[in-house]
MARNU-122241 format. One line per field, with one value per residue (C-alpha): x negated, y negated, z negated; residue number from 1. Coordinates in pm, 1 decimal, always signed. Layout:
# residues N
u <- X;... .
v <- Y;... .
w <- Z;... .
k <- NUM;... .
This chain:
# residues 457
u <- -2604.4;-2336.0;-2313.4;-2064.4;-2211.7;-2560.9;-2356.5;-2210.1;-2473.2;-2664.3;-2362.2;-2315.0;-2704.8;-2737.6;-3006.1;-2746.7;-2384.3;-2112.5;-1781.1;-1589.9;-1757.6;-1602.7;-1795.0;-1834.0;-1922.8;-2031.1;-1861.2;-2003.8;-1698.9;-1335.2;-1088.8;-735.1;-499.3;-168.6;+103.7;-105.0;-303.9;-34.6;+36.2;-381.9;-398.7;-134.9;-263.6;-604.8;-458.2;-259.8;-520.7;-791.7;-636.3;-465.6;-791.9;-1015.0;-1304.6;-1349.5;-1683.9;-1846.9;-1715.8;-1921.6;-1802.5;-1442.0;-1327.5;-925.4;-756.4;-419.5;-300.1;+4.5;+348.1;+188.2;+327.1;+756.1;+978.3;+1045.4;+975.0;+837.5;+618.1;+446.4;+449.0;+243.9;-21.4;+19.3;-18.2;-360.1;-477.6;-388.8;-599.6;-931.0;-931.0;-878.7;-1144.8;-1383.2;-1406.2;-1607.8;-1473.2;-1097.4;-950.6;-679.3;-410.6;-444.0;-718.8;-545.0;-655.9;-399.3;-148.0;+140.1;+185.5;+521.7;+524.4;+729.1;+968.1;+1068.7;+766.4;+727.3;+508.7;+316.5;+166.4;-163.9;-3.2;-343.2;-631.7;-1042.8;-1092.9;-842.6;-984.5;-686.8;-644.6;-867.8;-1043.0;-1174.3;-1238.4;-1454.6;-1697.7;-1705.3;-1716.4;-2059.3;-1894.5;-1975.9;-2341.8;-2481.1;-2506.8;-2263.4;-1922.3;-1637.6;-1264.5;-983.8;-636.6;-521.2;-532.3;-702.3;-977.8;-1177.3;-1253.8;-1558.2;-1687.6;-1822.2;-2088.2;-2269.0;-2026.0;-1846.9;-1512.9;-1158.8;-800.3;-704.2;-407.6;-348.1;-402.5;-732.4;-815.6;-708.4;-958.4;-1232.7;-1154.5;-1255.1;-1527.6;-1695.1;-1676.1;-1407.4;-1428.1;-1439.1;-1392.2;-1655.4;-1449.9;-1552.8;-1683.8;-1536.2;-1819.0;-1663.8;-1968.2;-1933.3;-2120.8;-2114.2;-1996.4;-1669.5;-1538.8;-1347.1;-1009.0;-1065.3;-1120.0;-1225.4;-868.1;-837.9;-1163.3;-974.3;-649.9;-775.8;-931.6;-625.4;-399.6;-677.0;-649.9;-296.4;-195.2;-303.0;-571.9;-825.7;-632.9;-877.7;-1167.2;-1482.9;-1451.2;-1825.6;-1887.3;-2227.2;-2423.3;-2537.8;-2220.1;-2152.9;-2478.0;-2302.7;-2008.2;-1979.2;-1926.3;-1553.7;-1492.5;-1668.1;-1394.2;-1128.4;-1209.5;-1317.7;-974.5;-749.3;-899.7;-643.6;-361.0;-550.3;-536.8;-898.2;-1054.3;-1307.8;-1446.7;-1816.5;-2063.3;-2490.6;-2688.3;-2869.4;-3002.7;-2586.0;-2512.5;-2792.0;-2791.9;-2387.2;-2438.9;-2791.1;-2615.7;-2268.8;-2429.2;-2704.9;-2362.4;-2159.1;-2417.6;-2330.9;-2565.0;-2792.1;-3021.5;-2914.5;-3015.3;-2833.2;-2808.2;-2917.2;-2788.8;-3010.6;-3120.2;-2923.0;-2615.9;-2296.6;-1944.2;-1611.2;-1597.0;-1750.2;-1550.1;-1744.6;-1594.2;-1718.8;-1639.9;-1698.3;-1388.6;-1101.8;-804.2;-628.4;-355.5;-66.2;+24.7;+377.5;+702.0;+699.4;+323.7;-25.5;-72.6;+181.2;-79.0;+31.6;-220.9;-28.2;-51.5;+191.8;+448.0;+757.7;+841.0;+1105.0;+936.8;+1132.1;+847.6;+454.0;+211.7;-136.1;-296.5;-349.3;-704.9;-714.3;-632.4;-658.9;-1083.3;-1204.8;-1299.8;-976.4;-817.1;-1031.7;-1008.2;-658.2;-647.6;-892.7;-578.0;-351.4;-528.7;-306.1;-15.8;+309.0;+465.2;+785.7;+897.7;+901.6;+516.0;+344.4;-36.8;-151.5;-542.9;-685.0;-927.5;-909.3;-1264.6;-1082.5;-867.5;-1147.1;-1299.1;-993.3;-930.6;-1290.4;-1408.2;-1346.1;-1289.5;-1298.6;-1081.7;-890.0;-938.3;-882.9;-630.4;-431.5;-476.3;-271.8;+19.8;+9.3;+64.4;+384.0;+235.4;+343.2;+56.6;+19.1;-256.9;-151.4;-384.5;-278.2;-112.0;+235.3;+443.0;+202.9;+371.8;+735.5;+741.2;+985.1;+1239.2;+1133.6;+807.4;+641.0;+686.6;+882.0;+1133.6;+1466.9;+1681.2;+1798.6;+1669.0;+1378.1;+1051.6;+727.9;+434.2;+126.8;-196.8;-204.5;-223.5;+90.5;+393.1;+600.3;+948.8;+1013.4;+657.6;+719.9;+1061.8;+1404.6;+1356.9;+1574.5;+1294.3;+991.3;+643.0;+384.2;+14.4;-237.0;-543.6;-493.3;-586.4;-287.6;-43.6;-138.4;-82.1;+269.3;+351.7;+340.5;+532.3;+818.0;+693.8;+390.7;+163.9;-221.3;-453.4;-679.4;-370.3;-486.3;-851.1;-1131.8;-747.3 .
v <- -3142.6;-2861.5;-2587.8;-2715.6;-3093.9;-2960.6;-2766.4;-3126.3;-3299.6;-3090.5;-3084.6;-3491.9;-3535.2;-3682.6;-3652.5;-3682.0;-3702.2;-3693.5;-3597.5;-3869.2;-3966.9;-4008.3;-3806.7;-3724.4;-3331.6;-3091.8;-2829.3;-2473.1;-2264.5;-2338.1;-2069.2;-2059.7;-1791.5;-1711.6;-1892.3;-2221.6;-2208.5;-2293.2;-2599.3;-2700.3;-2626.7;-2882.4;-3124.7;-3077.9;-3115.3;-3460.9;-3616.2;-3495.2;-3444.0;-3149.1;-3059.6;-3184.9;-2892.0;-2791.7;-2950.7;-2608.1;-2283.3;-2066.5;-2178.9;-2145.6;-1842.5;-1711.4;-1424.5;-1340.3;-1126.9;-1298.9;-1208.2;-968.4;-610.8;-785.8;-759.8;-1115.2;-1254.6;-1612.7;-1474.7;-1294.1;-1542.1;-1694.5;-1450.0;-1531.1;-1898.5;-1830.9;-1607.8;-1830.1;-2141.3;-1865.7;-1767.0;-2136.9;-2252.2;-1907.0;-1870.8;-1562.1;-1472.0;-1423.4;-1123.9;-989.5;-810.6;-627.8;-601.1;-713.8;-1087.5;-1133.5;-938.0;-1049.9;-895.7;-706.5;-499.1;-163.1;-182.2;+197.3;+354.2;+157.0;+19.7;+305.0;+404.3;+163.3;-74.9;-307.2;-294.8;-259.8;-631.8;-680.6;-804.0;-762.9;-1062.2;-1334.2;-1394.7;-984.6;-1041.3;-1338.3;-1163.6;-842.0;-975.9;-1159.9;-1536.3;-1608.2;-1734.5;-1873.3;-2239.8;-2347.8;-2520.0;-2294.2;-2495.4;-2237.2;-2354.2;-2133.2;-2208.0;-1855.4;-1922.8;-2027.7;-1654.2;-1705.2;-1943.0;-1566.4;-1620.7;-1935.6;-2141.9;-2404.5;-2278.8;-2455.8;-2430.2;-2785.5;-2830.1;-2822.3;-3222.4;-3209.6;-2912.3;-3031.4;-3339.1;-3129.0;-2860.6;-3199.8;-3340.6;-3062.2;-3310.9;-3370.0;-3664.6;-3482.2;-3587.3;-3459.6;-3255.5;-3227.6;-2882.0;-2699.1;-2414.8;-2065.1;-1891.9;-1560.3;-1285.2;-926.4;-679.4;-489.1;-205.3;+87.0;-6.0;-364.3;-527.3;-869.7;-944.7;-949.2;-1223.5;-1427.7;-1411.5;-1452.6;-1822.0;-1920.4;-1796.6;-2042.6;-2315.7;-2304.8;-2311.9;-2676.3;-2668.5;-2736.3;-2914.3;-3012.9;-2934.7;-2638.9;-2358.7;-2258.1;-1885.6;-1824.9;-1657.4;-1277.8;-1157.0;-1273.9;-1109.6;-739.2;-847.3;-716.4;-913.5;-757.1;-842.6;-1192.3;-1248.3;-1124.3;-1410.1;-1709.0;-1632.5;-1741.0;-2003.7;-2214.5;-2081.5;-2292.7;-2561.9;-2550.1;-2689.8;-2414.0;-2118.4;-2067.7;-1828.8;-1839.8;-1686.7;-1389.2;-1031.2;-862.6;-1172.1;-1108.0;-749.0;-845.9;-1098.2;-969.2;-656.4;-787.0;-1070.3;-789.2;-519.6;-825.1;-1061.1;-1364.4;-1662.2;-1468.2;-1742.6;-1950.8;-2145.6;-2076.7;-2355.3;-2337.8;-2573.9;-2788.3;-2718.1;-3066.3;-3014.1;-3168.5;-3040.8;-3145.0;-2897.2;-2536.5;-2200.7;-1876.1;-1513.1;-1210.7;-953.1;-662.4;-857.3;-866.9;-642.7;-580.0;-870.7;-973.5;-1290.9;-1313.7;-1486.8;-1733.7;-1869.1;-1712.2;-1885.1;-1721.6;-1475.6;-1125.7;-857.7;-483.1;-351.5;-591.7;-557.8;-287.8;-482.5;-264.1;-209.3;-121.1;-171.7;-174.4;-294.7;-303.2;-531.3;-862.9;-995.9;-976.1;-690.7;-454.8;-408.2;-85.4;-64.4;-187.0;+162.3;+362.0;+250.9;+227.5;+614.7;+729.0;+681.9;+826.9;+1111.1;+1436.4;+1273.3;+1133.9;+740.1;+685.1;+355.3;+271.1;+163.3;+29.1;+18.9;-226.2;-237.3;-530.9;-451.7;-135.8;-97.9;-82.1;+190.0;+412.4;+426.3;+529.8;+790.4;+972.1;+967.5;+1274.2;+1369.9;+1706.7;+1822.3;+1534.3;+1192.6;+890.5;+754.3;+1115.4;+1102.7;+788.4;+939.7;+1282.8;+1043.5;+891.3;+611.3;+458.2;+341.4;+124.7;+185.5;-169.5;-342.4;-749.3;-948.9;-781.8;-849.0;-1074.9;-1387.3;-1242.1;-1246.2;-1156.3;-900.0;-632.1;-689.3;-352.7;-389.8;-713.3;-734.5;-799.3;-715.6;-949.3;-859.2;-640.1;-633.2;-624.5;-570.1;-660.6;-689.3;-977.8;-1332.5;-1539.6;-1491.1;-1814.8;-1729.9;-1562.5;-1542.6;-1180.0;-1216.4;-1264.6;-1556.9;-1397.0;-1110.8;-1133.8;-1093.7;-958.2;-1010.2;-733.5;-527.2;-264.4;-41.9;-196.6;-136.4;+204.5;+316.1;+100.1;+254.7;+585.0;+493.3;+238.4;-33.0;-276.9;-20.0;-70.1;+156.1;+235.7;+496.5;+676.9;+618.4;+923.2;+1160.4 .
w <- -678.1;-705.5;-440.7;-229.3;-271.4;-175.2;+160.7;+244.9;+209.7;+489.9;+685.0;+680.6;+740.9;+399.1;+144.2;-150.6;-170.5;-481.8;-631.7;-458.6;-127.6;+187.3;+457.4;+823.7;+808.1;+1132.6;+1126.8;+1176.2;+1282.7;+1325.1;+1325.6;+1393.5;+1423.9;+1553.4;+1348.7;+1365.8;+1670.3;+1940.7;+1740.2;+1705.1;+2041.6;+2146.0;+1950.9;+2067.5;+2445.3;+2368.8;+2207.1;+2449.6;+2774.6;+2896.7;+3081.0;+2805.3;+2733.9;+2330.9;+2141.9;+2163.6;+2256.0;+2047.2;+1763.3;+1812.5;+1673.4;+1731.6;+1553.7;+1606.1;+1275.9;+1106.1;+1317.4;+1530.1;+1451.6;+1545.9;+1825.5;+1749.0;+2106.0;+1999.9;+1774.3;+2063.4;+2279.2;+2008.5;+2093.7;+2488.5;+2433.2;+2240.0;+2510.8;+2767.1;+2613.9;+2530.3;+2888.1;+3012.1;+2782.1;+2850.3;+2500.0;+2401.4;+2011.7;+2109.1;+1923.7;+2119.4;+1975.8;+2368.8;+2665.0;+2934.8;+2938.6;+3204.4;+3000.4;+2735.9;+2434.7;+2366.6;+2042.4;+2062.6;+1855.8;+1951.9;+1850.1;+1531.5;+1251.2;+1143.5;+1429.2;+1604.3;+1888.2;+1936.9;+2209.5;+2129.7;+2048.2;+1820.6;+1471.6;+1209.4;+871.1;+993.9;+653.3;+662.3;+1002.5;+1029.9;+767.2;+955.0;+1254.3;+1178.9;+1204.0;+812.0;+757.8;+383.7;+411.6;+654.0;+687.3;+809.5;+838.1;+944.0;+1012.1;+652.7;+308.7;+242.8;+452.9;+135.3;+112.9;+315.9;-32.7;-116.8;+144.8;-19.6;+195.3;+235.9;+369.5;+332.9;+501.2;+715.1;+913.1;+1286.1;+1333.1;+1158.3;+1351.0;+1661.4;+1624.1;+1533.8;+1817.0;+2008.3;+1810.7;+1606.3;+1293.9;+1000.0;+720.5;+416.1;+68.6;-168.7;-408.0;-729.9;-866.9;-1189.5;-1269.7;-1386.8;-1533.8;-1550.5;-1792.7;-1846.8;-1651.1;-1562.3;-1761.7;-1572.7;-1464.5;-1451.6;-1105.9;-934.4;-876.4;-1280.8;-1277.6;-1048.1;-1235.1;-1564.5;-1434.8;-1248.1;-1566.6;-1809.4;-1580.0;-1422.9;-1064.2;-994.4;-1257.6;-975.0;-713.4;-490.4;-646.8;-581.3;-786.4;-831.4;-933.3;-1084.2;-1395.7;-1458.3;-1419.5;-1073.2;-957.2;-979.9;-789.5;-423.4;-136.8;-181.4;-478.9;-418.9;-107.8;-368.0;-588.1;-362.2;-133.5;-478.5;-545.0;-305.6;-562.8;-836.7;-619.8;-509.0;-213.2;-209.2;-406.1;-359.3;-478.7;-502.5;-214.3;-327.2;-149.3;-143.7;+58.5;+266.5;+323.6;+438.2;+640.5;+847.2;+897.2;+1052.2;+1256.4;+1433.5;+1496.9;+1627.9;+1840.0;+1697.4;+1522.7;+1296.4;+1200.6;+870.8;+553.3;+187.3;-30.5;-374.9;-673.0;-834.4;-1221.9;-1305.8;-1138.8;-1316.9;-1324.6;-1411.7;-1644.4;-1712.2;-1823.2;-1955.8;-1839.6;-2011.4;-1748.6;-2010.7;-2242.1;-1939.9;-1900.8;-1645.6;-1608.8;-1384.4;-1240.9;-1270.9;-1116.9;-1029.2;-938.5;-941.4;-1291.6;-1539.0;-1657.6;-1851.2;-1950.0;-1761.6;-2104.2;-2292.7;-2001.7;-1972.9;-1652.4;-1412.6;-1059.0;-693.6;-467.7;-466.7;-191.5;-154.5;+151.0;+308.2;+278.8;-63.8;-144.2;+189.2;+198.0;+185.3;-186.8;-256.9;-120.0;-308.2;-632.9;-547.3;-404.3;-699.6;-920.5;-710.0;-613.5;-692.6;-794.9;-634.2;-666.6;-776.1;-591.5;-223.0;-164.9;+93.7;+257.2;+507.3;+551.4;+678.5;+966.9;+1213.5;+1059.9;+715.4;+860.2;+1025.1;+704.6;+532.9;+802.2;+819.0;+425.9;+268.1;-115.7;-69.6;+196.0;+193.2;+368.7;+127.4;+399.9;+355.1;-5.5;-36.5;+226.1;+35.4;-265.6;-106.6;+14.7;+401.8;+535.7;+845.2;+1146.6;+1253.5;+1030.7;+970.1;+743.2;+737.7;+440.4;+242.1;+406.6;+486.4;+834.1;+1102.4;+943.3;+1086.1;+943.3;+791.7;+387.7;+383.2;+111.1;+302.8;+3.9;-296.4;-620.9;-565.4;-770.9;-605.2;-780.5;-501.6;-398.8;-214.1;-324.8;-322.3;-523.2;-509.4;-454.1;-103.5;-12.8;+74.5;+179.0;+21.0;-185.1;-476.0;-489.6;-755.4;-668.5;-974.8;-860.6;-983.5;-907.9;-703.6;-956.8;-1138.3;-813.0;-783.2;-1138.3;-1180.7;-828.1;-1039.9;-1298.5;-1155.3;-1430.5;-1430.5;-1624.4;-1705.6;-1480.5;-1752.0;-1874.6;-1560.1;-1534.3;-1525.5;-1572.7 .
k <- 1;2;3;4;5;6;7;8;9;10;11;12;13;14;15;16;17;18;19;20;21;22;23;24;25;26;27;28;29;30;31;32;33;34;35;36;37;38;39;40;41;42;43;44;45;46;47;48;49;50;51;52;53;54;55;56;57;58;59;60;61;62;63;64;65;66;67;68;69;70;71;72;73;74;75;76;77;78;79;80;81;82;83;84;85;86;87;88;89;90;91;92;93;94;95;96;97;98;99;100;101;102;103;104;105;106;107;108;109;110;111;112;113;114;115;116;117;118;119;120;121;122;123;124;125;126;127;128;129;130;131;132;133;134;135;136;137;138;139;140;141;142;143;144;145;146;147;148;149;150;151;152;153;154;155;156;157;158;159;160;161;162;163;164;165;166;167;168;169;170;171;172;173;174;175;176;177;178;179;180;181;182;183;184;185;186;187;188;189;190;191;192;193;194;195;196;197;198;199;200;201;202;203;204;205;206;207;208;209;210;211;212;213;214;215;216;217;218;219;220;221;222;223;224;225;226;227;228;229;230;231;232;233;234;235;236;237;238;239;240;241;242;243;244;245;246;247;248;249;250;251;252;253;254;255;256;257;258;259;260;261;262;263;264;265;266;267;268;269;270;271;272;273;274;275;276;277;278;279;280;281;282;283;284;285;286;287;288;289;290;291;292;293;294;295;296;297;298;299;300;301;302;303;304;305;306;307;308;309;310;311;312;313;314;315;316;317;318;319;320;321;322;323;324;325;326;327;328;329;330;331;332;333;334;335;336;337;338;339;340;341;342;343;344;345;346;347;348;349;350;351;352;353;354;355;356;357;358;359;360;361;362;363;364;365;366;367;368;369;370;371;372;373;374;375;376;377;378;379;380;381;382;383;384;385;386;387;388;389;390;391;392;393;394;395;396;397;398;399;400;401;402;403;404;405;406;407;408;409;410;411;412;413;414;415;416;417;418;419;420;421;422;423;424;425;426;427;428;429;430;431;432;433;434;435;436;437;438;439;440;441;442;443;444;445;446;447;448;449;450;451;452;453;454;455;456;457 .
C-alpha cells in the first residue's frame, strides 16, 4: 500500500484497503475556521439537535484567520458566532482573534491594518497554525473545512479540505466515508541550487501535470531529494497540491518530521503520542514522475490557473503589485530568503507582507542581520508589512482588506497559492504565482525577473 492507503487503512480499522474503496474513516482532528465554521456549525446543530454535544472536544480545533482584519460587520460576527459555539461546547483549542470570551470582535478600522489588533490566543492562517500549534501528528487523519488544509500531508498525514455538511456530520460522529484515492508518486532527486525554492518543486509538478492532472488523487512526495526538504518547504508543497486537483499531498515520516512535531506538541500541550506510516516496498501508483531538484529554475504559474507554467527568466512580464503571504508563502524562511534579496535595496511597485502566525512575526521582529531586524529590512526596502498576521489578500476579502487588489487591470505577482481570476480581488486583475525569492526580486524591478540575477549580490 501507498502512504495515504496505508493512513486509511489504520484509520478504517482495516488490514488492507485500495484505490477505489468506499470507507468509514475516524477522524483525528477537524478544523474549521471562520468563513466556514458558522455554516458547519449550523449544520451540525440541525442534524444533531440544537443542544446536541460534539463527538469529542479535544479534537475540535477552530481558527478564525480569513475576514478577520475588516470593518465589514458580518464578517465579525463570524468570529462571535464561533466563539459563542467554543464556549457553549467548552472547547479548549479555540483561537480567538480577542480574550474576552464574553467579548465581540470589532476591528478598528481607525487605527488600521498595519498595526496588531488581536489578543494572546489568537493563532493567525489555520494551515501554519495547526502545525505550530502542535495539532499535526505523523499518521493521522486531519479533515479541515478548506481546500488548503492538505498542507498538513507534510507531516506523514492524511489531511484533506471537506465541506461544511460533511463536517457537520463528523463534528457529530467523529467518522467520514472516504473514497480511497488513488496515489500519483512524484519522486524527487537532487537537491536545490541557490535561488530556486520549494514553491518552484511544487509548480514545476502542477505545470507537468496541469491543474486537474490529479483530481482527486494523493500526491505522494518521496526519494533522496525530499529528505533535504524542511518541514517549510514540505507545507509549501503538500498545501498546492489541491490546485492539481489532489485529494492530498503526503510526505514519508523521517527525524525533520519528528524533531517538528515532538517539539510543537511538548510547547503547546496537546496529543504528543503518535504512529507514522511507512509505504510498503510493493506499493503501486497511478503513475510516477522524477524531479531533479538540482535541474529546476525558478518558474511562474501564470494567468489564469496554477498550471500555465513559465520559467522568470523567459518572461519580460509588466508588474504593479507584489505580495508575499498566506500559508504558503508567509513562514518564516519564506521572509528571509525573501529579505536576503532585498536587503539594501529599494522595490519599485506597491508590495505587500502578511506573515502568517504572530510567531512568524516575532521572529521577523527580533532576528538581526547586523543592526537590522529582518522584519525592518523588508520596510527599509519599501515593503508594508502587516502585524495582523492572517490570510489577508490571498482570497480577496472584504475591500478594505490589507493588499487586496480593488483596481481593474493590475498585475500581481504572489506568494500565495491561487490565481484564478479574482482570487485576490478585482476579477479583471492577473495573479503570477512564484517563489518568494522570485516576488522579491520582480518587486525590484517592476517585471517578473529571476532571483538568481540577485543572488549572493
Amino acid at each position: 500500500m501507498t502512504l495515504t492507503e496505508k493512513l486509511l487503512a489504520r484509520a478504517s480499522g482495516k488490514a488492507s484497503v485500495q484505490a477505489g474503496d468506499n470507507i468509514w474513516v475516524n477522524a483525528d482532528v477537524l478544523m474549521t475556521h471562520d468563513v466556514c465554521g458558522p455554516g458547519t456549525i449550523g449544520v451540525f446543530k440541525r442534524e444533531f439537535g440544537k443542544t446536541a454535544k460534539v463527538w469529542d472536544k479535544q479534537k475540535i480545533v477552530i481558527i478564525p484567520d480569513h475576514y478577520i482584519f475588516t470593518a465589514d460587520s458580518k464578517s465579525n460576527r463570524n468570529v462571535d458566532i464561533l466563539r459563542d459555539f467554543a464556549n457553549e461546547q467548552g472547547l479548549p483549542y479555540f483561537y480567538d482573534v480577542i480574550d474576552d470570551p464574553k467579548g465581540h470582535w470589532v476591528f478598528d478600522a481607525v487605527k488600521g491594518n498595519m498595526k496588531k489588533q488581536y489578543g494572546s490566543r489568537y493563532a493567525g492562517v489555520c494551515h501554519a497554525a495547526l502545525p505550530a500549534k502542535g495539532h499535526t501528528r505523523p499518521g493521522e487523519v486531519l479533515f479541515g473545512t478548506d481546500s488548503h488544509t492538505c498542507m498538513a500531508g507534510a507531516f506523514n498525514q492524511f489531511a484533506t479540505g471537506i465541506g461544511n455538511t460533511d463536517a457537520g456530520f463528523v463534528m457529530g460522529t467523529g467518522k467520514l466515508l472516504i473514497k480511497v484515492p488513488e496515489t500519483m508518486r512524484f519522486r524527487l532527486e537532487g537537491k536545490l541550487q541557490p535561488g530556486v525554492m520549494a514553491k518552484d518543486i511544487i509548480l514545476h509538478c502542477i505545470g507537468e501535470i496541469g491543474f486537474d492532472g490529479a483530481t482527486y488523487r494523493a500526491m505522494q512526495f518521496d526519494g533522496e531529494g525530499a529528505k533535504t526538504l524542511s518541514m517549510d518547504d514540505r507545507m509549501t508543497i503538500a498545501n498546492m497540491a489541491i490546485e492539481a486537483g489532489g485529494k492530498n499531498g503526503i510526505f514519508e515520516f523521517d527525524s525533520r518530521t519528528a524533531e517538528y512535531v515532538d517539539a510543537r506538541v511538548k510547547l503547546n500541550g496537546t496529543k504528543a503520542n503518535y504512529t507514522p506510516v511507512e509505504a510498503d516496498k510493493n506499493q503501486k501508483f497511478v503513475s510516477e514522475l522524477i524531479v531533479d531538484l538540482s535541474q529546476l529554475e525558478p518558474t511562474v504559474a501564470c494567468h489564469p490557473d496554477p498550471g500555465q507554467r513559465k520559467k522568470a527568466k523567459e518572461m519580460n512580464q509588466k508588474l504593479d503589485r507584489a505580495y508575499v503571504g498566506s500559508c504558503t508563502g508567509g513562514k518564516t524562511s519564506d521572509f528571509i530568503e525573501f529579505a536576503r534579496i532585498l536587503r539594501g535595496k529599494k522595490v519599485v511597485i506597491d508590495t505587500f507582507g502578511v506573515p502568517a502566525t504572530p510567531e512568524i512575526i516575532r521572529d521577523l521582529q527580533t532576528t538581526y542581520w547586523g543592526n537590522e531586524t529582518i522584519w525592518d529590512v523588508m520596510v527599509n526596502a519599501g515593503v508594508q508589512m502587516t502585524e495582523n498576521a492572517g490570510c489577508a489578500a490571498c482570497l480577496g476579502g472584504p475591500v478594505d482588506t490589507f493588499g487586496r487588489i480593488n483596481k481593474s487591470g493590475i498585475n500581481c505577482i504572489s506568494a500565495t497559492n491561487r490565481n484564478f481570476p479574482g482570487r485576490m480581488g478585482d476579477k479583471e486583475s492577473k495573479v503570477f504565482l512564484a517563489s518568494p525569492a522570485t516576488v522579491a526580486a520582480s518587486a525590484l524591478t517592476g517585471k517578473v525577473t529571476d532571483p538568481r540575477e540577485f543572488v549572493g549580490k
